[in-house]
N, C-alpha and C positions, 0 to 999 in steps of 0.2 A: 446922972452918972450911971445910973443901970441899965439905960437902955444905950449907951454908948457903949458899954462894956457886953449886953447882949447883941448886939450889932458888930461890935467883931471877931466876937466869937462865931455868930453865924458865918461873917465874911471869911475865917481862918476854918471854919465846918465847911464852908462851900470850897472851899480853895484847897484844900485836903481831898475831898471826895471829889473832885473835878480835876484830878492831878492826873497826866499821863502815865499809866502806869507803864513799867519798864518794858523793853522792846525784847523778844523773844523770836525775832523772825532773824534766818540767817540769812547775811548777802551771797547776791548769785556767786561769788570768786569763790565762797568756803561748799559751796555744795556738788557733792561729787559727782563727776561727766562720766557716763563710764565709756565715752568716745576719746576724751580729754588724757582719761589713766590708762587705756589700752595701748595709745602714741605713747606714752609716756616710758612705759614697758618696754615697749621696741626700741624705742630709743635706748634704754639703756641696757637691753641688750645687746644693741648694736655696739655702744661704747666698748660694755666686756669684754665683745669678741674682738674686736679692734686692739693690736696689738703695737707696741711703740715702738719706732727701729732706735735701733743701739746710740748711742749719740758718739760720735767719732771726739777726742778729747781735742781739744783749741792747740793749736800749734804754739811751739813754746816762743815768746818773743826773745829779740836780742838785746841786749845790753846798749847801752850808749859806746860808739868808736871812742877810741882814745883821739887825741887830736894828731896830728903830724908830726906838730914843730918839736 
């Protein structure tokens, strides 16, 4: 009984201490380009200066004709 119960406690000691420990490395999409965010700038100053023409309002539709008869 006690060397069952020293055996897995080793086993759950070794399984503990041979655990990946958590990951601290960023993926390449979150680290900043500073080629990536110079484009990025220009682009949206381009958007800024980019100005939106007037929108002309929908022409009003017509009703339904009465009929003839």
């Amino acid at each position: 009984m006690k060397q069952t119960v020293l055996a897995l406690m080793a086993v759950a000691a070794l399984a503990v201490w041979g655990a990946p420990a958590p990951a601290y490395a960023v993926p390449p999409t979150a680290t900043p380009s500073p080629g990536y965010d110079a484009r990025l700038q220009e682009q949206r100053a381009a958007q800024r200066r980019h100005v939106e023409p007037a929108l002309k309002p929908a022409p009003k539709h017509r009703g339904k004709k009465a009929p003839a008869h």
